[in-house]
Backbone as CSV, one residue per row, in Angstrom:
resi,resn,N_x,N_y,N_z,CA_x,CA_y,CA_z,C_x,C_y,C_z
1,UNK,0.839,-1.172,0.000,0.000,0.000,0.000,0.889,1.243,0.000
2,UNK,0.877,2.303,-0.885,1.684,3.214,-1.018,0.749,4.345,-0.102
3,UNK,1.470,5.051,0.741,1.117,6.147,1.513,0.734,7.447,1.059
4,UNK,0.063,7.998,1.200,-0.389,9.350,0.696,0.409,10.261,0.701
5,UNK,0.784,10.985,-0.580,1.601,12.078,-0.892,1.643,13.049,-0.390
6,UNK,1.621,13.616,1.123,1.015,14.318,2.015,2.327,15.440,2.127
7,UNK,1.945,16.782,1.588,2.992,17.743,2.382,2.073,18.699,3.251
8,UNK,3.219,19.108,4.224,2.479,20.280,5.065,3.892,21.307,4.858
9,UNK,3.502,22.486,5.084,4.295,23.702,5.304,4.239,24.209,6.500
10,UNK,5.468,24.572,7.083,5.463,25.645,8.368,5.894,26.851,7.845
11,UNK,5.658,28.343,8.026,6.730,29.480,7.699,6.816,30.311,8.958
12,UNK,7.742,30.665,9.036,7.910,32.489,9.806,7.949,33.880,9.367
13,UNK,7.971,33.445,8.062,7.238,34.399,7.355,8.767,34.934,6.854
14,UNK,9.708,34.510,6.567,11.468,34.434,6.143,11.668,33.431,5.346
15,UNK,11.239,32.000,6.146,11.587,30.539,5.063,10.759,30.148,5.625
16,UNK,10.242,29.176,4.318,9.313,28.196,4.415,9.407,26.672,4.252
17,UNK,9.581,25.857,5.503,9.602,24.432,5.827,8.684,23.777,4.985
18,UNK,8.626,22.825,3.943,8.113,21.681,3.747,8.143,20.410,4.246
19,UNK,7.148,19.689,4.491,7.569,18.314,5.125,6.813,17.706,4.421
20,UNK,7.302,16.258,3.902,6.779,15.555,2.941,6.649,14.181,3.822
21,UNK,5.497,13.733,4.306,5.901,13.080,4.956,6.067,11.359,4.666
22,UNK,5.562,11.354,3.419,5.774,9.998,2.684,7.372,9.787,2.133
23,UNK,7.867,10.797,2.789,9.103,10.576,2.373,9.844,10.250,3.685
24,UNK,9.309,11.052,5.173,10.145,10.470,6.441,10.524,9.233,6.717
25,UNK,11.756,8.690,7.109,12.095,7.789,7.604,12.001,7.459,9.347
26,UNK,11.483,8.610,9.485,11.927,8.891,10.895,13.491,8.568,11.496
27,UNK,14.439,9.355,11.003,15.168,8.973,11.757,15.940,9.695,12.712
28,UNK,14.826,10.655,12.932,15.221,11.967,14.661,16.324,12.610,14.603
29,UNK,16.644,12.484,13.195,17.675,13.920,12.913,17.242,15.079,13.547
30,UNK,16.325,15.231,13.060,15.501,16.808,12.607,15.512,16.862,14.344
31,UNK,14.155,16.458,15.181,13.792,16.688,16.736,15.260,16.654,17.457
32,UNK,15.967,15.471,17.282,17.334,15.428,18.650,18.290,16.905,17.642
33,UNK,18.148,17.346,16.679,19.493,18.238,16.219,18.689,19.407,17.136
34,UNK,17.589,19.816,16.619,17.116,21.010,16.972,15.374,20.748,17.288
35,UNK,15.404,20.240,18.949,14.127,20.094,19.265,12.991,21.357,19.488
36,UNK,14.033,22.525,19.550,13.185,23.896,20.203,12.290,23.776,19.024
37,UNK,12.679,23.217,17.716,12.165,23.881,16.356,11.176,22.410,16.029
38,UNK,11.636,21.208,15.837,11.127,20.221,15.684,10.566,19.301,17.026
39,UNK,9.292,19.543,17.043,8.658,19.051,18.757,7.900,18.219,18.422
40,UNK,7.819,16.507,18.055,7.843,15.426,18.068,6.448,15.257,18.850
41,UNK,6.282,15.399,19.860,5.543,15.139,20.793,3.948,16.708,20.447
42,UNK,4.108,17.491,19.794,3.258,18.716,20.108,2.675,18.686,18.921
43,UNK,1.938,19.163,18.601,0.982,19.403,17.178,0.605,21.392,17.157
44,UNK,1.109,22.065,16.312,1.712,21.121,15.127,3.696,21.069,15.611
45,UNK,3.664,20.040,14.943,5.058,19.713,15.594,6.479,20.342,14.734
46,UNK,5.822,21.792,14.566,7.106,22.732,13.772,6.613,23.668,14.533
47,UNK,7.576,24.208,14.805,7.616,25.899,15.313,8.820,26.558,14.498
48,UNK,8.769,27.141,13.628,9.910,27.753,13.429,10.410,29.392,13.513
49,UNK,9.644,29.557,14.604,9.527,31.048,15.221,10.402,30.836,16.887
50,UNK,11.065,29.229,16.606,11.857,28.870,18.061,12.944,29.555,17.886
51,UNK,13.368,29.324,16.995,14.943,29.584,16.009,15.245,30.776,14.963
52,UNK,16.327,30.965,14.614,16.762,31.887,13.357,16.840,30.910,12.585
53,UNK,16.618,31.562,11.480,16.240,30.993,9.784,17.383,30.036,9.779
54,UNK,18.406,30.768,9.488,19.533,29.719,9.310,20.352,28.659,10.226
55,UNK,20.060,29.067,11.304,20.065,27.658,12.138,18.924,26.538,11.884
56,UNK,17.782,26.703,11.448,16.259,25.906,10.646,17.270,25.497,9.635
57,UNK,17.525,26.275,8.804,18.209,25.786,7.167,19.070,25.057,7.297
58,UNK,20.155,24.918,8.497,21.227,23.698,8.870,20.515,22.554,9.022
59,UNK,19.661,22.486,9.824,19.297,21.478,10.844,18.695,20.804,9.449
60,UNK,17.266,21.410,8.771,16.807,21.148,7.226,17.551,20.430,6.569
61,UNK,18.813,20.898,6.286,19.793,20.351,4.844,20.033,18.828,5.836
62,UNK,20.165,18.493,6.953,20.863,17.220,7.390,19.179,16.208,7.388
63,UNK,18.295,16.659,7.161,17.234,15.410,7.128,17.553,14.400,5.574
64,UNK,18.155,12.683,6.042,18.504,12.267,5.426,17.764,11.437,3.857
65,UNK,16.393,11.999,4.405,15.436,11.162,3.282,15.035,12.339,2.640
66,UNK,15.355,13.722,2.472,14.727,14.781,1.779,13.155,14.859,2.733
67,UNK,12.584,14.068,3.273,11.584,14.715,3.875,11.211,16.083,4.336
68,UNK,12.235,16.702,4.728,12.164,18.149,4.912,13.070,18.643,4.404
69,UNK,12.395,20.036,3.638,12.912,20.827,2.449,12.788,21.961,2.758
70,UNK,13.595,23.294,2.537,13.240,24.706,2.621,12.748,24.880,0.859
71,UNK,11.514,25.489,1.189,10.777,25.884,-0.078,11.293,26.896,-0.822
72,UNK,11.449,26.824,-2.078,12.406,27.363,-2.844,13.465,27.308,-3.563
73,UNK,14.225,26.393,-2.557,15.339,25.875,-2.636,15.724,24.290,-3.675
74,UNK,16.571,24.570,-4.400,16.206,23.499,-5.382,17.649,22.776,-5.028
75,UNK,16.956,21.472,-5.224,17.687,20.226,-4.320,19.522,19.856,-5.293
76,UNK,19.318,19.931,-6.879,20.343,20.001,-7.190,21.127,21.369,-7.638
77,UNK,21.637,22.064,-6.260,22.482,23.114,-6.026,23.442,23.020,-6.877
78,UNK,24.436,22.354,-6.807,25.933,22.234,-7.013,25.594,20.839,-8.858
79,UNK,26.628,21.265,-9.650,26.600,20.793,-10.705,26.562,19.108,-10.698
80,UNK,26.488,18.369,-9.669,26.682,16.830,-9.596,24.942,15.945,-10.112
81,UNK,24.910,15.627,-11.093,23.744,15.022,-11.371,24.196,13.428,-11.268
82,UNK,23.167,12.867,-11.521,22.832,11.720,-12.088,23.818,10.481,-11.124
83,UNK,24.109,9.222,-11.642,24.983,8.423,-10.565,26.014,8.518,-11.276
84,UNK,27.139,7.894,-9.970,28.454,7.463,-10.387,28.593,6.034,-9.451
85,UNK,29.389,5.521,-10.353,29.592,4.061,-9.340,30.658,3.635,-8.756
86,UNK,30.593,3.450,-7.232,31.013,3.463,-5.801,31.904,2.703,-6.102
87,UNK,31.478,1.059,-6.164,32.636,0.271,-6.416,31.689,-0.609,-7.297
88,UNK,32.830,-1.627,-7.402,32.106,-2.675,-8.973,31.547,-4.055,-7.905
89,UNK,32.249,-3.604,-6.889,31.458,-5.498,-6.503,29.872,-4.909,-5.730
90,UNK,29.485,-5.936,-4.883,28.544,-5.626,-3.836,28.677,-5.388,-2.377
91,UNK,28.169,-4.737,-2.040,28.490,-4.640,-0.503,27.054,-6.129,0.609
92,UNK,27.827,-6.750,1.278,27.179,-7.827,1.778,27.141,-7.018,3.483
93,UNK,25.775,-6.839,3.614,25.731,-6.019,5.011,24.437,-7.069,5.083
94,UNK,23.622,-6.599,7.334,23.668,-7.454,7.646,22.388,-6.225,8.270
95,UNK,20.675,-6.566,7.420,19.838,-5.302,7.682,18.985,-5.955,9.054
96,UNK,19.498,-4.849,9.898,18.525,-5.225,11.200,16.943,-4.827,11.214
97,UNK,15.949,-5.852,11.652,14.315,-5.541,11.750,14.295,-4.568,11.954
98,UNK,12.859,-4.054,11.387,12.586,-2.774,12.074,13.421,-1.517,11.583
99,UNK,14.814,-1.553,11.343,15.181,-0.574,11.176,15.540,0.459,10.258
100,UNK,15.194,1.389,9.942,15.318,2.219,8.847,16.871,2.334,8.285
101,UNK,17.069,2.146,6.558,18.393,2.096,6.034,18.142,3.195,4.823
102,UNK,18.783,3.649,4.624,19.029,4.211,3.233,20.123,4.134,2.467
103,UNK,19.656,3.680,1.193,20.597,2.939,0.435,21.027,4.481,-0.649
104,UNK,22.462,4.670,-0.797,23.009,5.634,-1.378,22.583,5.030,-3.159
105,UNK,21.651,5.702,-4.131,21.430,5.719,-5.170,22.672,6.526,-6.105
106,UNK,23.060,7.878,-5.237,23.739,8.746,-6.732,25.320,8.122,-6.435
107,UNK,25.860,7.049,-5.567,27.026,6.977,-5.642,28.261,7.727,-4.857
108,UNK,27.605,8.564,-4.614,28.915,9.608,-3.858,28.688,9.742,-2.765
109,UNK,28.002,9.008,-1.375,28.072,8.831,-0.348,29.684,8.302,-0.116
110,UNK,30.108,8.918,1.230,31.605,8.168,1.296,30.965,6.848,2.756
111,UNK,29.661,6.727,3.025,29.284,5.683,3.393,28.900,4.599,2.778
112,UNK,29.383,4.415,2.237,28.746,2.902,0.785,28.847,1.958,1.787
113,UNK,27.270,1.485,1.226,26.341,1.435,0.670,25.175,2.472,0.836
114,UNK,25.533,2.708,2.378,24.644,3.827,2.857,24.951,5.329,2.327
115,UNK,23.000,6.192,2.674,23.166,7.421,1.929,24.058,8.044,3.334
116,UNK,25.056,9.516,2.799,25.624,10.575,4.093,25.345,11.422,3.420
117,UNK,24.109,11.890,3.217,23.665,13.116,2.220,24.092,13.591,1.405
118,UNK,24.868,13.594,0.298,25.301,13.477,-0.559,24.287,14.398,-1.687
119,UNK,23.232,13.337,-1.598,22.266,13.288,-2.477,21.797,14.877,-2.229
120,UNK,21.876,15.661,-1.335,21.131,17.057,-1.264,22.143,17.400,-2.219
121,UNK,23.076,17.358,-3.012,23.692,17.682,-4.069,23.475,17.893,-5.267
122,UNK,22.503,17.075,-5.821,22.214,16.239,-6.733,21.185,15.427,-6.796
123,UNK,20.689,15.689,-7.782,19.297,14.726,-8.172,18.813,13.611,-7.593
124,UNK,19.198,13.101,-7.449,19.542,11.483,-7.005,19.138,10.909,-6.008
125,UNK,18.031,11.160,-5.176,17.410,10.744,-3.970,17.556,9.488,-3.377
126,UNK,17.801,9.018,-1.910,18.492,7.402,-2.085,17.041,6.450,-1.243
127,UNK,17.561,4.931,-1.381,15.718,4.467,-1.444,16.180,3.861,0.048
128,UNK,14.783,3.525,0.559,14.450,3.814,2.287,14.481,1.791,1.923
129,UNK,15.280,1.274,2.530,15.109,-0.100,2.490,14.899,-0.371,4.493
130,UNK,13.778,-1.488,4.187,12.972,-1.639,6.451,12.589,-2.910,5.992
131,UNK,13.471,-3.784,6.926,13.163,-5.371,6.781,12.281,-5.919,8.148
132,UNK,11.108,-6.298,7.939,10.569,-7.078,8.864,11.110,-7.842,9.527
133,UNK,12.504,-8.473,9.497,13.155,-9.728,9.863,14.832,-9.184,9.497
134,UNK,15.282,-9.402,10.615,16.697,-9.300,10.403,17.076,-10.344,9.226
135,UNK,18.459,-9.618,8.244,18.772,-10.884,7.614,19.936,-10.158,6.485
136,UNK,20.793,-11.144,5.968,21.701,-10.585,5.126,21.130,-10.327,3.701
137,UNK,22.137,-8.872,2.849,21.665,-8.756,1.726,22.773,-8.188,1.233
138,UNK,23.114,-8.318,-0.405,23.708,-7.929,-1.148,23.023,-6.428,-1.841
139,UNK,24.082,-5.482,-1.445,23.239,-3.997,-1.831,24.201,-3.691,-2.817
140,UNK,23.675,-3.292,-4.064,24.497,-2.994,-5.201,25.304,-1.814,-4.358
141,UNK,26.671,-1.599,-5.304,27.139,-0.287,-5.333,27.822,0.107,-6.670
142,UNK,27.247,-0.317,-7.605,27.527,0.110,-8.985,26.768,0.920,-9.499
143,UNK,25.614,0.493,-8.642,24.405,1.768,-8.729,23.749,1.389,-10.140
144,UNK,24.058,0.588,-10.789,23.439,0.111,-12.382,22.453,-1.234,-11.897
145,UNK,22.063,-1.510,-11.082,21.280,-2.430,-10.770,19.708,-2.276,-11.100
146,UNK,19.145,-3.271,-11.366,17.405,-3.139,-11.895,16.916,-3.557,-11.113
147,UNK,17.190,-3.657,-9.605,16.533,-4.209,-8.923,17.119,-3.514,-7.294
148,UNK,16.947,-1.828,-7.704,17.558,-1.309,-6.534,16.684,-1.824,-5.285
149,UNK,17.483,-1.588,-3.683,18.712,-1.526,-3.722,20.122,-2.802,-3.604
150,UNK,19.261,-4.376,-4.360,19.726,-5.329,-4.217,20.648,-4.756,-5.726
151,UNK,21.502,-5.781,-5.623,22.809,-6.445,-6.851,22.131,-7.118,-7.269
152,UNK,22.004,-7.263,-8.982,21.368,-7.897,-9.392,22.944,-8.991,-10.645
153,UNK,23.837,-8.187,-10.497,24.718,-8.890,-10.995,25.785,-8.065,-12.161
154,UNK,24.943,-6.791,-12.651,25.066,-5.823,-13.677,26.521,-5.549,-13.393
155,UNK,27.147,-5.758,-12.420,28.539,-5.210,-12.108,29.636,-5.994,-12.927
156,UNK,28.954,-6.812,-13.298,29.973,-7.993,-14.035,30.371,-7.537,-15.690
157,UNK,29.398,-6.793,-16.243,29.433,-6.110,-17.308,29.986,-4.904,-17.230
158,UNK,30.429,-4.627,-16.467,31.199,-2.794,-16.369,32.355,-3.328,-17.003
C-alpha cells in the first residue's frame, strides 16, 4: 500500500519548511538536532519562530530522506547530477528488523552502501530499504542495478 503524498508547510514568514511526509524515515535527525524547532511530541510539531532561519536551514539540509525541504530551494544546487559508481562489486551487510536504512542511489556517499547526504547535491534521492526480519543482503554499489537496492549482478558487465 503506497502512503499518501502528504505535504504540510510551516513558515515564519522568512523561510518556508516543507515536510513531505511519505518521504520520512523517521530517523530523529531533525527533533534530537534542533528540538526547540522540531517538537515530536506537540501538534503542530514545527515551530519555526523557536529559532533563526539559518540555524532551521542547517538542521533542514541534514534530514537524510529529503523529507524536509526549505521551499524554494532546489535540491540540485551544485553541478553533480545523475549516478556514479562506488565500487564494482557488492556490498554484503547485515539489515537489522525494524530498522530504517538508506541505500546511497547517486554513488557519492563516502558511506557505501549507505546514503551521508550526498544526495542534497544532486538529483539522485536514495531508497528507504525496512526489513521485517533481520537478515543478510547484497546492496548494489555500482548503482546500475534493476533491482535497486539489491545487486542484481550488472557489475559484471562494467
Amino acid at each position: 500500500m503506497k502512503m499518501k503524498e502528504t505535504v504540510r508547510e510551516y513558515t515564519n514568514g522568512e523561510i518556508t519548511v516543507e515536510w513531505r511526509a511519505h518521504l520520512c524515515i523517521h530517523s530523529e535527525n531533525c527533533w534530537r538536532g534542533l528540538p526547540t524547532v522540531f517538537r515530536y511530541k506537540q501538534r503542530p510539531w514545527v515551530d519555526l519562530d523557536a529559532e533563526d532561519s539559518e540555524t532551521i536551514k542547517a538542521q533542514v539540509h541534514k534530514c537524510p530522506s529529503g523529507a524536509l525541504h526549505i521551499k524554494g530551494e532546489e535540491r540540485n544546487t551544485e553541478a553533480q547530477t545523475g549516478t556514479v559508481i562506488a565500487k564494482k562489486q557488492p556490498a554484503e551487510v547485515e539489515l537489522e528488523a525494524d530498522k530504517p536504512y538508506l541505500w546511497c542511489a547517486c554513488g557519492r556517499s563516502k558511506d557505501q552502501p549507505f546514503c551521508d547526504n550526498t544526495h542534497n547535491k544532486n538529483d539522485v534521492l536514495p531508497k528507504v530499504i525496512k526489513k521485517e526480519k533481520t537478515e543478510k543482503a547484497w546492496l548494489c554499489q555500482c548503482k546500475q542495478t534493476s533491482n535497486p537496492p539489491y545487486c542484481d549482478g550488472t557489475h559484471n558487465s562494467l
